[in-house]
N, CA and C atoms as a LAMMPS dump frame, in Angstrom:
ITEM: TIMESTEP
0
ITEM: NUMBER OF ATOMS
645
ITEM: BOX BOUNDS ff ff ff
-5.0000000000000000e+02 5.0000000000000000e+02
-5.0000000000000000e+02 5.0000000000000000e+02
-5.0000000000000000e+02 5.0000000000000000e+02
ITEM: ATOMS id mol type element x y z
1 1 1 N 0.83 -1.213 0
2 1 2 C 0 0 0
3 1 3 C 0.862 1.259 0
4 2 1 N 1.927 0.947 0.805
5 2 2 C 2.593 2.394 1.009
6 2 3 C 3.543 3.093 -0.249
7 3 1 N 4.182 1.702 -1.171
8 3 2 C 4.577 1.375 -2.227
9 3 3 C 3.473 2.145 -3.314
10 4 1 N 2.344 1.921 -3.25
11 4 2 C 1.262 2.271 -4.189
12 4 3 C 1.179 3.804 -3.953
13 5 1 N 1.08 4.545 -2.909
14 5 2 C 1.254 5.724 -2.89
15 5 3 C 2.339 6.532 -2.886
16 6 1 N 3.904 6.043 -2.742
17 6 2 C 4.742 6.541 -2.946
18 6 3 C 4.584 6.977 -4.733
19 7 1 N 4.365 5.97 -5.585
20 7 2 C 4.359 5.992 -6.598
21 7 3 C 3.363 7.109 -7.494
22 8 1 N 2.315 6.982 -6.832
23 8 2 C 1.439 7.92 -6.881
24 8 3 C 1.818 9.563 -6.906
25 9 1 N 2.358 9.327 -5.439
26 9 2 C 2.639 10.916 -5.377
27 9 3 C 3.872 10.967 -6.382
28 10 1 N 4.929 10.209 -6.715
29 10 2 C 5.622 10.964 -7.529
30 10 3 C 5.172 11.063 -9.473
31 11 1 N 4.144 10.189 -9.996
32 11 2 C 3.446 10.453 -10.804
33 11 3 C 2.823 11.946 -10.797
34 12 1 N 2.089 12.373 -9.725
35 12 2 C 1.454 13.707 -9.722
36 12 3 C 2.729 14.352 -9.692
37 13 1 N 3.728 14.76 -9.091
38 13 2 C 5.054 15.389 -9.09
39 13 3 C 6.083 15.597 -10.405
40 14 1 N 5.683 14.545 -11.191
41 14 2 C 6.167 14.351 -12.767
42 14 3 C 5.209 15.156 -13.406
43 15 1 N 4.157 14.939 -13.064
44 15 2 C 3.097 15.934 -14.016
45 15 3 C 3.281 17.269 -13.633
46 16 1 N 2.88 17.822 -12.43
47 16 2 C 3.224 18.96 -11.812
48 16 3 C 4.692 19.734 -12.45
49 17 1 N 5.753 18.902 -12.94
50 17 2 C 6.899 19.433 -13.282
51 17 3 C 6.284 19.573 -14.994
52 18 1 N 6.334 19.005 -15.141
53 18 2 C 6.251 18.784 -16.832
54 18 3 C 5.315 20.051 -17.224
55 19 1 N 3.997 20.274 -15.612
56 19 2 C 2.633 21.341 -16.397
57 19 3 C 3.739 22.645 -16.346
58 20 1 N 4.893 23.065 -15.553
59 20 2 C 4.807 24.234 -15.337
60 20 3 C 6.505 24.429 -16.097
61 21 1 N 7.078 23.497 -16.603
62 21 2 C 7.975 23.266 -17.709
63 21 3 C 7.975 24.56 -18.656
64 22 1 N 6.867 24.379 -19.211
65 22 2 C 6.509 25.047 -20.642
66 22 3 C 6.917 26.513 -20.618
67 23 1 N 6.75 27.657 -19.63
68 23 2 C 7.168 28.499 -19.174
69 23 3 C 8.685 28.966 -18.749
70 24 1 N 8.796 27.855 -17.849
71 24 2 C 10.357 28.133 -17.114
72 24 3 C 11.135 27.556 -18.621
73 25 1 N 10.697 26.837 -19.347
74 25 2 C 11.483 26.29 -20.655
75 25 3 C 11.752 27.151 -21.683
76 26 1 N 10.506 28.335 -21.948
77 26 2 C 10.847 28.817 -22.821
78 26 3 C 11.989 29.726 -23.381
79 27 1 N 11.886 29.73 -24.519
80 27 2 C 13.578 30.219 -25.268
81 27 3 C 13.095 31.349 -26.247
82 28 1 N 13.728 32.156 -26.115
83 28 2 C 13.488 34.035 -27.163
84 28 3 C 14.865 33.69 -28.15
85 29 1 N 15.237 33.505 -29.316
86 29 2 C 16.442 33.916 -30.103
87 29 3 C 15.568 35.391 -30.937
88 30 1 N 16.392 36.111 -31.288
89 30 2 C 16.055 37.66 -31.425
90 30 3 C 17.387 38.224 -32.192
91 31 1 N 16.968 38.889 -32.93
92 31 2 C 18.238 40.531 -33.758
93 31 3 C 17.22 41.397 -33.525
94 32 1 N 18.286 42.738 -34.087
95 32 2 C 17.625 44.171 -33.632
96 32 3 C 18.561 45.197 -34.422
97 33 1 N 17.912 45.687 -35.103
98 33 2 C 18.786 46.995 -36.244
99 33 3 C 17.862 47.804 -36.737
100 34 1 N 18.595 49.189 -36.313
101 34 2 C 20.255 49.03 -36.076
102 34 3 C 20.039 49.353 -34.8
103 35 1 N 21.343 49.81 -34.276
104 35 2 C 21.634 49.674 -33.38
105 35 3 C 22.505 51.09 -32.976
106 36 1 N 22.464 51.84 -33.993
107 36 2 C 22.935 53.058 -33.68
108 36 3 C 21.802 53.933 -34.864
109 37 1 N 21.022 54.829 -33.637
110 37 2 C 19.578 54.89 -34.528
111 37 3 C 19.552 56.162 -34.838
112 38 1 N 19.009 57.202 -35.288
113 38 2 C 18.939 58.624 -35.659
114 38 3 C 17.768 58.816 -35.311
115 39 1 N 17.168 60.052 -35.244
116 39 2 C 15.851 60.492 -34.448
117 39 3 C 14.862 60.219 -35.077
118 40 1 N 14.085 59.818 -34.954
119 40 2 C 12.439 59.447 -35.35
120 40 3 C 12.795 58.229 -36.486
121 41 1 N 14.053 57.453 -36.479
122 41 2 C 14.305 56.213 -37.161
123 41 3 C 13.389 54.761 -36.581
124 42 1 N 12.937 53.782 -37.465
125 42 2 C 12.699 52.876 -36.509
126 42 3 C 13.457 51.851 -36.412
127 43 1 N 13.762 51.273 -35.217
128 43 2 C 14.186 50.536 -34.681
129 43 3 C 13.056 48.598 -35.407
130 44 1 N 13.797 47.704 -35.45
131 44 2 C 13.034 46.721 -35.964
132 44 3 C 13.88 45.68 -35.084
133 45 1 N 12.89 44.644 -34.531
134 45 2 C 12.936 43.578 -33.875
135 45 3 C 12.572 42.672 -34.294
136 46 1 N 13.345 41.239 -34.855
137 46 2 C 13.121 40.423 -35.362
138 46 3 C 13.192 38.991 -34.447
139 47 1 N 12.508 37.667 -34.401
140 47 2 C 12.892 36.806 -33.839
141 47 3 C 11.774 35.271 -33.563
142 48 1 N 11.978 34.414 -32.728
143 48 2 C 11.352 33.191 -32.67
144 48 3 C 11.057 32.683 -31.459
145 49 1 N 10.548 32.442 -30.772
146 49 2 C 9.994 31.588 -29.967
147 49 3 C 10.54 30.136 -29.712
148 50 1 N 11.43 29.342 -28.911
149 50 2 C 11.554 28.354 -28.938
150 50 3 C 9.693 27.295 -28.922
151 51 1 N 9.38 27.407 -28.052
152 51 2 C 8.185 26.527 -28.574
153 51 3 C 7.335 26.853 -29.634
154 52 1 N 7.697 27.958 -30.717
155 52 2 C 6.973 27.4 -31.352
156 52 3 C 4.968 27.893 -31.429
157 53 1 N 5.103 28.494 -30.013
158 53 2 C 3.245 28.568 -30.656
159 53 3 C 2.854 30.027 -31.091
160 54 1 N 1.863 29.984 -31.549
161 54 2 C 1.11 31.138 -31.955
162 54 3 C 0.707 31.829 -31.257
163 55 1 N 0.305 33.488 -31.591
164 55 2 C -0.801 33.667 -30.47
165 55 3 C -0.005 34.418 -29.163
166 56 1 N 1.569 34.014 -29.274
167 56 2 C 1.895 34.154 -27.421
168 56 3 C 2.395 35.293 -27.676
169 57 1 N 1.894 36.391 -26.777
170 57 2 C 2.727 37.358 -26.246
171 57 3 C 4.555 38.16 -26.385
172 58 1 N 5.124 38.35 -27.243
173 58 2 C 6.267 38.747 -27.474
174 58 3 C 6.434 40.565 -26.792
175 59 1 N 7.002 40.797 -25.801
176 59 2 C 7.386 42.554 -25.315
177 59 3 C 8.82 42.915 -25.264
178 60 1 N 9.015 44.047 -26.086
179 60 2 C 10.214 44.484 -26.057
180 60 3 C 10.041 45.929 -25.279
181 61 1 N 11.208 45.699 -24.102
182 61 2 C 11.993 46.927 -23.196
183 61 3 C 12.755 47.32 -23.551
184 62 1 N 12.904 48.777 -22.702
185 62 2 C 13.933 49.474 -22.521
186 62 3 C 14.312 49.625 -21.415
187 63 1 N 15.691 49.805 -21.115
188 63 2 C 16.487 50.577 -19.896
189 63 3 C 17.269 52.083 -20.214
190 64 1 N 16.63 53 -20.353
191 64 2 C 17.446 54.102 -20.618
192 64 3 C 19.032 54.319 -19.837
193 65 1 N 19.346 54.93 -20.749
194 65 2 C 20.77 55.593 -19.893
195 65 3 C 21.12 55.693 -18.943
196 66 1 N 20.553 56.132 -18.093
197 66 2 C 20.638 57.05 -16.611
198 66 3 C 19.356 56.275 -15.601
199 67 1 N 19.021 55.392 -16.166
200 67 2 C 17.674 54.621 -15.461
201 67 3 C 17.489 53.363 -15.1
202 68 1 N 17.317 52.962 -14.076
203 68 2 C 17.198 51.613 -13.246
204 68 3 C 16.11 50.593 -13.696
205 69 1 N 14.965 51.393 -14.231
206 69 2 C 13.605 50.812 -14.823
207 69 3 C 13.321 49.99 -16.048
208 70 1 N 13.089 48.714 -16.126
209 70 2 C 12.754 49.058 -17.809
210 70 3 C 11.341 49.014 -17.931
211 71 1 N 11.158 49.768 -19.153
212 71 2 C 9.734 50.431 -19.925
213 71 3 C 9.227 49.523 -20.852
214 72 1 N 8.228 49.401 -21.015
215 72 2 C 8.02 48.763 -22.354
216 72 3 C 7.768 49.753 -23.373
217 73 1 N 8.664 49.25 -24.779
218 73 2 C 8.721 50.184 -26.024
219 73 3 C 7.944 49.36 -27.045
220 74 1 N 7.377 47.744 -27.195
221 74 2 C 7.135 47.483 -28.455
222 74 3 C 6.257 45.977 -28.105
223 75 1 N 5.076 45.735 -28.702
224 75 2 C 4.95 44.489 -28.873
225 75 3 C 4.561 43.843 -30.054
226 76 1 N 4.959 42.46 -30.043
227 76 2 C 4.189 41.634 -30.866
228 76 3 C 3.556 40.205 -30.41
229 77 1 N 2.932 39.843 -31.591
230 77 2 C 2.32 38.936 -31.437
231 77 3 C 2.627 37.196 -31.983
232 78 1 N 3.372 36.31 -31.884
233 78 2 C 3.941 35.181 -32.386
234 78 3 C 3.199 34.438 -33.504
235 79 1 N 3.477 34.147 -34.804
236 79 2 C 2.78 33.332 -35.672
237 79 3 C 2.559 32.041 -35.156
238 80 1 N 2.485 31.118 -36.453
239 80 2 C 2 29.657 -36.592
240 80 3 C 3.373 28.921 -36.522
241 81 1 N 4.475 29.459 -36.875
242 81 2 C 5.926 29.197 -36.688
243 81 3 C 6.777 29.072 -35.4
244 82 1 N 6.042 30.273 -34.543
245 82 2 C 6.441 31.095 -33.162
246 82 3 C 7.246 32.17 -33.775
247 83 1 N 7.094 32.819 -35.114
248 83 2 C 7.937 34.354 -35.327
249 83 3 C 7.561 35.13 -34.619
250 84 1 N 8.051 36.48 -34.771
251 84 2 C 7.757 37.405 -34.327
252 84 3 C 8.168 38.58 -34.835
253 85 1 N 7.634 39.873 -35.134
254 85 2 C 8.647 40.95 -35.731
255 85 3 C 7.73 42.115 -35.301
256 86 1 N 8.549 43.555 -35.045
257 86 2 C 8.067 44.831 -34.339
258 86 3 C 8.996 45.404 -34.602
259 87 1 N 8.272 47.026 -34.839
260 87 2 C 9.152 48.025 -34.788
261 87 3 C 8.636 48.81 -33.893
262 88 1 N 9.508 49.68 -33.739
263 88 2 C 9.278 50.878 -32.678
264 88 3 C 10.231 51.867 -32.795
265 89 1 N 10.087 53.087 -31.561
266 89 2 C 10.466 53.742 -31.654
267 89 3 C 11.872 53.899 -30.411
268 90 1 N 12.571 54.595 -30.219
269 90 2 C 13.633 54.469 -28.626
270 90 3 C 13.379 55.675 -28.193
271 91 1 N 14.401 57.047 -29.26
272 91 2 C 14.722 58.144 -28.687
273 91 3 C 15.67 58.804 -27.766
274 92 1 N 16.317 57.475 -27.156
275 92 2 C 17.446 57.909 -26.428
276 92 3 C 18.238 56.41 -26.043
277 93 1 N 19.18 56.631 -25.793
278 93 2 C 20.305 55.4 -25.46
279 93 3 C 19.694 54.47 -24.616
280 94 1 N 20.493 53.263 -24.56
281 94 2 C 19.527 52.228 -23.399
282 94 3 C 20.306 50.887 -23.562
283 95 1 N 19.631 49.908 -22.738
284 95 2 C 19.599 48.633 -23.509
285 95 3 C 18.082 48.044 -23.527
286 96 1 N 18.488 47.324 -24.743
287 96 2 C 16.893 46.768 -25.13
288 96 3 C 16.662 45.267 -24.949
289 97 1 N 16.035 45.021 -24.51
290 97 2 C 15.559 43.456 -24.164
291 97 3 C 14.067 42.934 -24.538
292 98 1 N 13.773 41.214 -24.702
293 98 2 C 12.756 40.79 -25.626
294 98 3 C 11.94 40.08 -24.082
295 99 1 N 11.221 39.646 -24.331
296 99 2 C 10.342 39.229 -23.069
297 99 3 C 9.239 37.913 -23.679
298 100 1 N 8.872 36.723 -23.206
299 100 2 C 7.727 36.03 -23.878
300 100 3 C 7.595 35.001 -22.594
301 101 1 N 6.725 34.333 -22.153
302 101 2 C 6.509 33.299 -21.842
303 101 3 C 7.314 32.608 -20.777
304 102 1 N 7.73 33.818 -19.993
305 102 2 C 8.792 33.92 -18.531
306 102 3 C 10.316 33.808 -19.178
307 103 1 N 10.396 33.867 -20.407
308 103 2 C 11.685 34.17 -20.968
309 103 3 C 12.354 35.26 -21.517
310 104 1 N 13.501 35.631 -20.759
311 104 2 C 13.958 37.011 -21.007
312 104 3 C 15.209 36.991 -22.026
313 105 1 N 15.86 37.663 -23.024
314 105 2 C 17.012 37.568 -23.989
315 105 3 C 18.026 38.585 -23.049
316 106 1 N 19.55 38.127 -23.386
317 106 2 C 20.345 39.441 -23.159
318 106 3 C 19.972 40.288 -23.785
319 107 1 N 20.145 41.451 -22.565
320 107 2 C 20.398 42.806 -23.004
321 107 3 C 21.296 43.302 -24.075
322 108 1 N 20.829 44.127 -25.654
323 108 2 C 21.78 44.562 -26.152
324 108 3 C 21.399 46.114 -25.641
325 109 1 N 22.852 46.977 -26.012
326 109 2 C 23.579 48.302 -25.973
327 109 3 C 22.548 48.944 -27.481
328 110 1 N 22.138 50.186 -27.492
329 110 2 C 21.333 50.943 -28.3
330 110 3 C 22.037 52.033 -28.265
331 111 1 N 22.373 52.99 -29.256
332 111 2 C 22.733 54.265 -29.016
333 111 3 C 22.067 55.084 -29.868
334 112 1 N 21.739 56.13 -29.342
335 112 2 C 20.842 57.537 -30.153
336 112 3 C 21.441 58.582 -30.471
337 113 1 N 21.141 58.931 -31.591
338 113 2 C 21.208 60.199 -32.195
339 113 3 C 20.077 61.348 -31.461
340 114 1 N 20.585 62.576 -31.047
341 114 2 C 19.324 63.208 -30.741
342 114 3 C 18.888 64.077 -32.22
343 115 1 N 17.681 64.797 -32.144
344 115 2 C 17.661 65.584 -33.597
345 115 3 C 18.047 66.702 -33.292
346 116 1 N 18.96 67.448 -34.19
347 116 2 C 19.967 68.767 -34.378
348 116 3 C 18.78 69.639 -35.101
349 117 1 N 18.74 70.453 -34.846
350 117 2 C 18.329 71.908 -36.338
351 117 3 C 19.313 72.452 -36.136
352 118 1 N 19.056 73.438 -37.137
353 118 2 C 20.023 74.661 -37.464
354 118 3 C 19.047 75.553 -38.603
355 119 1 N 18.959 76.886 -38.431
356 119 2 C 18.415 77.826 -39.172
357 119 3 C 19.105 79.094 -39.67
358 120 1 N 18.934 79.46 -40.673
359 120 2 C 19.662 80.955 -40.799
360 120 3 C 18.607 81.915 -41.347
361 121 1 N 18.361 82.917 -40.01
362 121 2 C 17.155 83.801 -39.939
363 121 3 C 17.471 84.736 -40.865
364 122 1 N 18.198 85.17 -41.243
365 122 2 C 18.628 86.556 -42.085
366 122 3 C 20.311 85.809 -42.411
367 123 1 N 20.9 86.788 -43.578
368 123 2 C 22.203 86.467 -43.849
369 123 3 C 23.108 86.563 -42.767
370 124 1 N 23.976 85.959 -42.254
371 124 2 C 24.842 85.474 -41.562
372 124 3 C 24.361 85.758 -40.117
373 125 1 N 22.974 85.353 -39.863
374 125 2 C 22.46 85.086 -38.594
375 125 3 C 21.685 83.524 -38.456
376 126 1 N 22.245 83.052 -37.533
377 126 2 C 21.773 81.683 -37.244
378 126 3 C 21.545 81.437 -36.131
379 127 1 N 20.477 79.712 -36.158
380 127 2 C 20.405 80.011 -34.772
381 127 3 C 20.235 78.304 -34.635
382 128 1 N 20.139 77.255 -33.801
383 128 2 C 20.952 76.269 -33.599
384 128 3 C 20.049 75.708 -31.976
385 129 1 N 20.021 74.459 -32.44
386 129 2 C 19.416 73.576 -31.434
387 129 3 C 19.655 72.314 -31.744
388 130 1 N 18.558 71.618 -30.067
389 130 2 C 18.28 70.016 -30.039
390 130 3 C 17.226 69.609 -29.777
391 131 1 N 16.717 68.673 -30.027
392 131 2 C 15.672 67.89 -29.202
393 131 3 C 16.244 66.48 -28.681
394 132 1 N 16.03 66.414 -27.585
395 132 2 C 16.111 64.931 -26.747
396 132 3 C 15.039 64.712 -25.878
397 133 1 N 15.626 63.878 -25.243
398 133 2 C 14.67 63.528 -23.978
399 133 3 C 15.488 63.96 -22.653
400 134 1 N 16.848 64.475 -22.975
401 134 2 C 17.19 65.558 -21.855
402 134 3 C 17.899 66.71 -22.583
403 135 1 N 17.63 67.654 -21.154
404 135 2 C 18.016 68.817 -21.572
405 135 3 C 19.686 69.198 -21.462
406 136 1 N 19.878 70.101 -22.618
407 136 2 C 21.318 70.464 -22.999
408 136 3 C 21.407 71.838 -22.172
409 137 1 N 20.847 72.976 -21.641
410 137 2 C 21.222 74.165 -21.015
411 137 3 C 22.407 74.131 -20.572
412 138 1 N 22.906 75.396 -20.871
413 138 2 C 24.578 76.158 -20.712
414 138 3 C 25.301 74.707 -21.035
415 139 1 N 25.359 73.992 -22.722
416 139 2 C 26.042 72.81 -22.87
417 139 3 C 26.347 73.369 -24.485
418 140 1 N 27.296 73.231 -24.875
419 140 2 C 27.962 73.819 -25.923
420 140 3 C 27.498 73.473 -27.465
421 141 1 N 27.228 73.64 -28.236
422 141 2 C 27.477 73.343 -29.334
423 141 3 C 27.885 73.351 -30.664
424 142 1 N 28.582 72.77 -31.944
425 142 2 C 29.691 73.297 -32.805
426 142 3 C 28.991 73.593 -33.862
427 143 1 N 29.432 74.339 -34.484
428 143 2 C 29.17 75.138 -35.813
429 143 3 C 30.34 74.656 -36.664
430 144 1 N 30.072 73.539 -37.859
431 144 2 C 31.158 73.388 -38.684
432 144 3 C 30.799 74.1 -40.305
433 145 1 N 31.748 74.015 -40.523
434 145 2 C 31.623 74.237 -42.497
435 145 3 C 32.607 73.427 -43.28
436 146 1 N 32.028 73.011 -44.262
437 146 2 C 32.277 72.182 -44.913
438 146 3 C 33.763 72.857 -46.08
439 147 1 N 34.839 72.43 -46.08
440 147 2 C 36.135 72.887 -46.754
441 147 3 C 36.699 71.819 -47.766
442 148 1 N 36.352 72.126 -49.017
443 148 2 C 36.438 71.357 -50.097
444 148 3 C 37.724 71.084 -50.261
445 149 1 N 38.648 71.704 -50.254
446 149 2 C 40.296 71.639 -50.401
447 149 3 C 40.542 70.418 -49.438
448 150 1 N 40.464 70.312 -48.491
449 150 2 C 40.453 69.204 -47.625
450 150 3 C 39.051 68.337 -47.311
451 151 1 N 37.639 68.251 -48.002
452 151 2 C 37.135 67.122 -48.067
453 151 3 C 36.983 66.87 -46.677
454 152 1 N 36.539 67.838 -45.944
455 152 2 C 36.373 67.108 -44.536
456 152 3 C 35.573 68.513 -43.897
457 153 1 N 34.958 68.328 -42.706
458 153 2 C 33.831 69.216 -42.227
459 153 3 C 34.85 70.092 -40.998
460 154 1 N 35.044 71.385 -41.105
461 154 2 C 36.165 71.848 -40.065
462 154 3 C 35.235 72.968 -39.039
463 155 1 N 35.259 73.261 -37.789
464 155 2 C 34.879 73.662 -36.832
465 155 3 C 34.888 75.385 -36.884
466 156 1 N 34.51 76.038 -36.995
467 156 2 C 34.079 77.502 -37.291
468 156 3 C 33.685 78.201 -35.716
469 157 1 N 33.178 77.607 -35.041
470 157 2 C 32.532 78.058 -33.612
471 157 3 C 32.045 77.209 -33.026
472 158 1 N 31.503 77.596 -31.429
473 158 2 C 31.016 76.813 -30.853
474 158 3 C 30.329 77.556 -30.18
475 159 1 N 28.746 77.37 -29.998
476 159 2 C 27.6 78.447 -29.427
477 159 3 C 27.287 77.55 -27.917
478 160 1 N 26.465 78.453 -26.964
479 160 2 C 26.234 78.079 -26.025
480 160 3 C 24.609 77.788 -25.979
481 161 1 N 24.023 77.062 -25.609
482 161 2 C 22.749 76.786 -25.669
483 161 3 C 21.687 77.878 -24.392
484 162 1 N 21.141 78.641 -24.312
485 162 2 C 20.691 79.212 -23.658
486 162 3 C 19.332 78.98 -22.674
487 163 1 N 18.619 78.492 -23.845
488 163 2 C 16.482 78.159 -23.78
489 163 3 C 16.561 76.778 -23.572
490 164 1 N 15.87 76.145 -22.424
491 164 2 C 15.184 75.047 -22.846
492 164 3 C 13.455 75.013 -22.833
493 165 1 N 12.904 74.168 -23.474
494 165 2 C 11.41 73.886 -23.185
495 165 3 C 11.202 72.365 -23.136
496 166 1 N 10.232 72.403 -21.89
497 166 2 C 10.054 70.733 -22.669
498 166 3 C 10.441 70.497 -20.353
499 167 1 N 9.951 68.958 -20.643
500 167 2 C 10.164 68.517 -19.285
501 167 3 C 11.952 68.15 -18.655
502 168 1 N 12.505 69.046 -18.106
503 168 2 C 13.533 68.894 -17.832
504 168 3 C 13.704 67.765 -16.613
505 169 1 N 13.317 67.511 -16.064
506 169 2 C 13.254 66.042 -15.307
507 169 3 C 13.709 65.105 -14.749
508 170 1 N 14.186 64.141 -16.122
509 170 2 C 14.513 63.254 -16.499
510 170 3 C 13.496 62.411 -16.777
511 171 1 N 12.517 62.536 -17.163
512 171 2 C 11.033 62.06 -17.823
513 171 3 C 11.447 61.64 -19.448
514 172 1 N 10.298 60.421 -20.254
515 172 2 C 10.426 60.1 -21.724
516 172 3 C 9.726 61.937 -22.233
517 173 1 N 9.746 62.988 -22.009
518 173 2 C 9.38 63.875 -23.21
519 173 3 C 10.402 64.456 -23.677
520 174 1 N 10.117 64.985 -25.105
521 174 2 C 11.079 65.776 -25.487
522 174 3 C 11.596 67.046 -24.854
523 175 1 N 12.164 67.539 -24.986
524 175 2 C 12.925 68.5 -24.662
525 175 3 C 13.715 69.316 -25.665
526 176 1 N 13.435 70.675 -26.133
527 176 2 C 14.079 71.648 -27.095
528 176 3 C 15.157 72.318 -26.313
529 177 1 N 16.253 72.384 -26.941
530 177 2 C 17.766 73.298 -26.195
531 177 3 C 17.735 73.676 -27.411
532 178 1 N 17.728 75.445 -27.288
533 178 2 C 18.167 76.152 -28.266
534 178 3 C 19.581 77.107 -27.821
535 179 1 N 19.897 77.783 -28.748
536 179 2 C 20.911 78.756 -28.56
537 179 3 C 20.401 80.129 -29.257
538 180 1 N 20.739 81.204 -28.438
539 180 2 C 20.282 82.754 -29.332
540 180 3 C 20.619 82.899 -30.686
541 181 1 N 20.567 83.764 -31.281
542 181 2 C 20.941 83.955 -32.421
543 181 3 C 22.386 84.417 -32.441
544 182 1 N 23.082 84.184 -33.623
545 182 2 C 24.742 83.934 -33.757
546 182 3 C 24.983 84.421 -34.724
547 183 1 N 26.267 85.171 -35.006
548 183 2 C 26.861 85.056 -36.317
549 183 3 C 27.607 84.582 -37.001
550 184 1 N 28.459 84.181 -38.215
551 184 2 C 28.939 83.168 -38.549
552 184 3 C 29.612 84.005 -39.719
553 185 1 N 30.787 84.34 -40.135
554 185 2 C 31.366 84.917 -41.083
555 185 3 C 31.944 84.37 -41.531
556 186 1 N 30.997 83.477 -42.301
557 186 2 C 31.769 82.668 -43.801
558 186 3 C 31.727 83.268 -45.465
559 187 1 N 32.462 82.651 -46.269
560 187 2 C 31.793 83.354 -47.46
561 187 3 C 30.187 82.788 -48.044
562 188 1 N 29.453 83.749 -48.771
563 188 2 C 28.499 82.755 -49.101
564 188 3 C 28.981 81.824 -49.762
565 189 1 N 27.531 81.136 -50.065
566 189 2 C 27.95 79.404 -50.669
567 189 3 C 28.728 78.604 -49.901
568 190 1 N 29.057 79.117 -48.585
569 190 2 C 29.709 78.114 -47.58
570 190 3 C 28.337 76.944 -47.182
571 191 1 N 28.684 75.962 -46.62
572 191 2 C 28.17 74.71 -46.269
573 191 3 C 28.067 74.908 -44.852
574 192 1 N 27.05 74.997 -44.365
575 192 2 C 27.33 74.763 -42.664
576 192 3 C 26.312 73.501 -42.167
577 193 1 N 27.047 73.105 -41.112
578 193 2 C 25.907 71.922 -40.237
579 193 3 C 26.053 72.28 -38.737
580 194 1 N 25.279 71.797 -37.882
581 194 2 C 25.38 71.861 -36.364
582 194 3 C 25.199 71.037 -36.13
583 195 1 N 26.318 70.366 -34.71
584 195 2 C 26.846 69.198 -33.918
585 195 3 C 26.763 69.579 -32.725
586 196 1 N 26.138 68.203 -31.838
587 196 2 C 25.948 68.006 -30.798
588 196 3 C 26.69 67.214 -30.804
589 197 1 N 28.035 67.026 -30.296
590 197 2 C 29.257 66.31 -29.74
591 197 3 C 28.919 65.305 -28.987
592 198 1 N 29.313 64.266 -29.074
593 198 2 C 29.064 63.007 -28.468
594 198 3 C 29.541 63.104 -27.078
595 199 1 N 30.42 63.797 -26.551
596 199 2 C 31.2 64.245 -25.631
597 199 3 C 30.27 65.161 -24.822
598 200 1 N 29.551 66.086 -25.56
599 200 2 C 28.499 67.372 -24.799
600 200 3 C 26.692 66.407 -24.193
601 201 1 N 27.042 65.378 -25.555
602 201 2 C 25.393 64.298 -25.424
603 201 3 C 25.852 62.953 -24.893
604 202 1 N 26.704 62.514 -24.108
605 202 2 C 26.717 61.55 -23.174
606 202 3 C 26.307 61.845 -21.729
607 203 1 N 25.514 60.635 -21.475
608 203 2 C 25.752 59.439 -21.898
609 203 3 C 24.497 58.978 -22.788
610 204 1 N 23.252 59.791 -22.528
611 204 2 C 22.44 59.64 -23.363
612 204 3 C 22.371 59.538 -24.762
613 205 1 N 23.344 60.145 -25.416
614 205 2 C 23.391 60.609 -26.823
615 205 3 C 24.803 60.129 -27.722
616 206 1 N 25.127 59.797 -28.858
617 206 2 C 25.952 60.272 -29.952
618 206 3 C 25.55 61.461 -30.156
619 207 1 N 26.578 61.773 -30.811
620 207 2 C 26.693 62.679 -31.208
621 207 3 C 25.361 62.739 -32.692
622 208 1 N 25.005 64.435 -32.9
623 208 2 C 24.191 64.594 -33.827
624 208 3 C 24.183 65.707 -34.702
625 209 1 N 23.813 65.197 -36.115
626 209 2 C 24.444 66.437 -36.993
627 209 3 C 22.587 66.961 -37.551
628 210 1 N 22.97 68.116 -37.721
629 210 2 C 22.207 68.971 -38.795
630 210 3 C 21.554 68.455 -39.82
631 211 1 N 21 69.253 -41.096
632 211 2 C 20.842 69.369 -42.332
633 211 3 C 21.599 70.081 -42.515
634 212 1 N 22.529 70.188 -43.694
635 212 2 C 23.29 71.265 -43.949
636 212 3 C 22.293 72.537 -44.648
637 213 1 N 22.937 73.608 -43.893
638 213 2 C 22.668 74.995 -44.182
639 213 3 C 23.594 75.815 -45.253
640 214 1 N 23.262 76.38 -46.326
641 214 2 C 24.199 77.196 -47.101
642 214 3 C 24.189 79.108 -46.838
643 215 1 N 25.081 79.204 -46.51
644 215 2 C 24.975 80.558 -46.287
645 215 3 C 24.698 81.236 -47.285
C-alpha cells in the first residue's frame, strides 16, 4: 500500500513538473537593427519563440541611460511558426531586451542620435538647437563648415545653448535646447551643419548632426 502511494505521489510530481515546464522552458532567439539609430528612425525587432506557438505574447523593453527601470517600447504577437517581428520607436540610449513566456534575452547596448536643427534667420544670422529627452542648457554646441580643399567638415565656432522647453526632469518627453541667435562669417555658398558632440550628449546621446545649411 505504502509502495502504491509513494508511486502515486511521484506520478502527480512528474506531471506537476512537466505542467509548469513550458514556461520556465521557454527560449526568445532575437536581432535588432540598427543599433545606432537617428531620431524618429525605426528601430526593428526580429525573432522566434523556442516553442513554437502562436498567439503568445512577445514585449520588447527598454532601460534608458541614466535609469534603473525598464519600460516597455514594443509588442508583438507570435505566428503559426512562433515568429515574431516589431518596430518601434527608442529616442534615447539604453539597452533593449525581448520578453515572452517567462523568458527574457540578453540585453543589447542601443545608441541615439538626438535631432539637431540649425536655421539661418537673415544672412549670416543663425540660430541652432536640439531635441532629446534631456536637456542640454549652458552645454555647448559646434558650428562646422564644410572645406572642399580638404574634403572634410572643419569647426568655425562653438555656441552656447541658452532656452530650454520641454520637461527637464529626467522624464520620456522631449525636450528643445536652443541657442540665441549667432553670427557666422563665412563666405556665401559656404556649407554649414550643427553638432551636438558626443562628448556634450553623453551618456544619453551620440553625437548629432544637422541638415546642412548654405549661407
Amino acid at each position: 500500500m505504502r509502495r502504491s502511494l509513494w508511486i502515486a505521489g511521484a506520478l502527480v510530481a512528474a506531471a506537476l513538473s512537466l505542467g509548469f515546464r513550458g514556461a520556465a522552458d521557454e527560449t526568445i532567439s532575437w536581432s535588432v537593427r540598427p543599433l545606432i539609430v537617428r531620431w524618429d528612425e525605426l528601430v526593428i525587432a526580429t525573432g522566434t519563440i523556442g516553442s513554437g506557438q502562436a498567439g503568445q505574447l512577445v514585449t520588447i523593453q527598454q532601460r534608458a541611460c541614466d535609469q534603473q527601470t525598464w519600460l516597455d517600447v514594443g509588442e508583438a504577437t507570435t505566428t503559426n511558426s512562433g515568429n515574431w517581428s516589431v518596430d518601434f520607436l527608442t529616442r534615447i540610449s539604453g539597452l533593449l531586451r525581448a520578453t515572452s513566456g517567462g523568458a527574457t534575452t540578453d540585453p543589447v547596448q542601443l545608441q541615439q542620435r538626438p535631432y539637431v536643427f540649425f536655421s539661418q534667420r537673415r544672412p549670416g544670422r543663425f540660430r541652432a538647437g536640439v531635441q532629446a529627452q534631456r536637456q542640454y542648457w549652458h552645454r555647448r554646441m559646434r558650428i562646422d563648415r564644410f572645406d572642399r580643399a580638404r574634403d572634410a567638415w572643419v569647426t568655425v565656432k562653438r555656441v552656447l545653448i541658452t532656452k530650454t522647453e520641454g520637461d527637464g526632469g529626467g522624464g520620456m518627453s522631449d525636450i528643445a535646447s536652443t541657442t540665441d541667435l549667432f553670427r557666422i562669417n563665412v563666405p556665401k555658398g559656404t556649407n554649414l551643419r550643427a553638432v551636438l558632440p558626443t562628448e556634450v550628449g553623453r551618456p544619453c546621446y551620440i553625437a548629432g548632426f544637422s541638415p546642412i545649411v548654405r549661407r
